[in-house]
Structure formats: structure tokens, C-alpha cells
C-alpha positions in Angstrom: -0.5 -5.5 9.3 0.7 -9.0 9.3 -1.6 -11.5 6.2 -2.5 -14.5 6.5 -0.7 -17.3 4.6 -2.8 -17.9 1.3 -3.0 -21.0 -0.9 -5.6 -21.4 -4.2 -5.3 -25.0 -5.8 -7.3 -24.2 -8.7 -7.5 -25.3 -12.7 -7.9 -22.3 -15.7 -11.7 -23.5 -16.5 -13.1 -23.6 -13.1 -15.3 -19.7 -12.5 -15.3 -20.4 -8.9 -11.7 -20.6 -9.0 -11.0 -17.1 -11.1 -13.9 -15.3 -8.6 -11.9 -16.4 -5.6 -8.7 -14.7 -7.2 -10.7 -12.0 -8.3 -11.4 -11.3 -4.5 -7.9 -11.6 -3.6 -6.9 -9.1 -5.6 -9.5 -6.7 -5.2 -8.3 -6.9 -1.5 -4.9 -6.7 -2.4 -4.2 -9.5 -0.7 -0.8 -11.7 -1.2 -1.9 -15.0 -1.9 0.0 -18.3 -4.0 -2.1 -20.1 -6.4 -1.0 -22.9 -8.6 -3.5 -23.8 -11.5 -2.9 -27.9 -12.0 -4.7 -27.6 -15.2 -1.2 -25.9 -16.5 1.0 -28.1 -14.9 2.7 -31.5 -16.1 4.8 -34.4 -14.7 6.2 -33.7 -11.4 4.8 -30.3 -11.2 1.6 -31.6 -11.3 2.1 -35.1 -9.3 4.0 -32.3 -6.4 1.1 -30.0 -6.3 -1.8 -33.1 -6.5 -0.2 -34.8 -3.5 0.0 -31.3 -1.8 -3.9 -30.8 -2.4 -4.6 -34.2 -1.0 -3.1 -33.6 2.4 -5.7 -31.0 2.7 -8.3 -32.1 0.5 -8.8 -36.1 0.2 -11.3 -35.6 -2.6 -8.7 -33.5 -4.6 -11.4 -30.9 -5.4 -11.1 -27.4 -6.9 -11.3 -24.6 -5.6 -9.8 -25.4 -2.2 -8.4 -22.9 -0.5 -6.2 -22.5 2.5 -5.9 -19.6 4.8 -3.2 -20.3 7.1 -4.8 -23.6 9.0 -8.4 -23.2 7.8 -9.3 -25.2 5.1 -12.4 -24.2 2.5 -13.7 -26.6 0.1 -15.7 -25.3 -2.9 -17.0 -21.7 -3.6 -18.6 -21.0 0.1 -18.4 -17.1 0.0 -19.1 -16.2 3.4 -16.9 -18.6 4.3 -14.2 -17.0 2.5 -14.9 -13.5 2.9 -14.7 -14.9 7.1 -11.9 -16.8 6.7 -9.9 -13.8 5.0 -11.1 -10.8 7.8 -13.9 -9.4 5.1 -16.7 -7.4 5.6 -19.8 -10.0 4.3 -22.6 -7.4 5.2 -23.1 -8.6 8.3 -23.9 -7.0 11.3 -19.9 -7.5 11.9 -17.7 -4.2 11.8 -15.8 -4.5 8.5 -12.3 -4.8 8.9 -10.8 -3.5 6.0 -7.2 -2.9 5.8 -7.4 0.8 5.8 -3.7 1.0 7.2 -2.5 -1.1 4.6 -0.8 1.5 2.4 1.3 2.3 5.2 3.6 -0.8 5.1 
């Protein structure tokens, strides 16, 4: 099963932020995350500029899942944006094959 590519700019202090990784590992889902809160010079002026080309406001949590952008905590957005099951009247496409990789 082929991911999606997964991107968290986040900071240490935001709940929203730490729920959102809490959901992509629960899914064991490869994601990359970079908390600007822990960063410093460059690091943090690189990863800032990155946010802004995808989030003017330069807000947290924003989340990228391969071209789809999600600003803020919007959990059915995310749980869509991912391949989730969000109790729906949806099937629930879990990755039951997943272990087979």
C-alpha cells in the first residue's frame, strides 16, 4: 500500500498539534513533523518560510497530506484527508493489508 506524503508544522504546547500525531501513530502512519517551538536560527527561519508557502497566516497545526492542505484541528477533515473511517456511512478503509509490506 503506497501512503500518502505527510507533513505536521506544529509547536510542543499546542493539544491539537500532539492529538493529530497521536492519530498518526495510532494508524501507523509515516508522517514528518517539525515542532518550530524547538527550533532556532535557520532551522527555524527554513521551516517558517516552508509553512508560509502553504499557510500565509503561519498557523499551527497545519497539516499537509500530499497536496491537500488542513488548517487548524478539523477532524473529519483529517480523518478524510488521511483514508479514515470517521463513522460515516463510508466503508472504513483501514489498512488491513498493511503488515504485509
Amino acid at each position: 500500500m503506497k501512503y500518502p506524503k505527510i507533513m505536521l508544522y506544529s509547536v510542543t504546547t499546542c493539544v491539537y498539534c500532539q492529538s493529530i500525531k497521536r492519530i498518526l501513530e495510532t494508524f501507523g502512519l509515516p508522517y514528518e513533523s517539525a515542532d518550530a517551538d524547538l527550533l532556532s536560527g535557520d532551522a527555524r527561519s527554513a521551516l517558517l518560510a516552508d509553512l508560509r508557502q502553504v499557510n500565509g497566516r503561519c498557523t499551527f497545526p497545519t497539516l499537509t497530506v500530499d497536496d491537500k492542505v488542513i488548517v487548524g484541528y478539523k477532524l473529519p477533515e483529517i480523518m478524510d484527508a488521511l483514508g479514515l473511517c470517521t463513522g460515516g456511512e463510508r466503508p472504513c478503509p483501514m489498512r488491513q493489508d498493511a503488515e504485509h509490506e
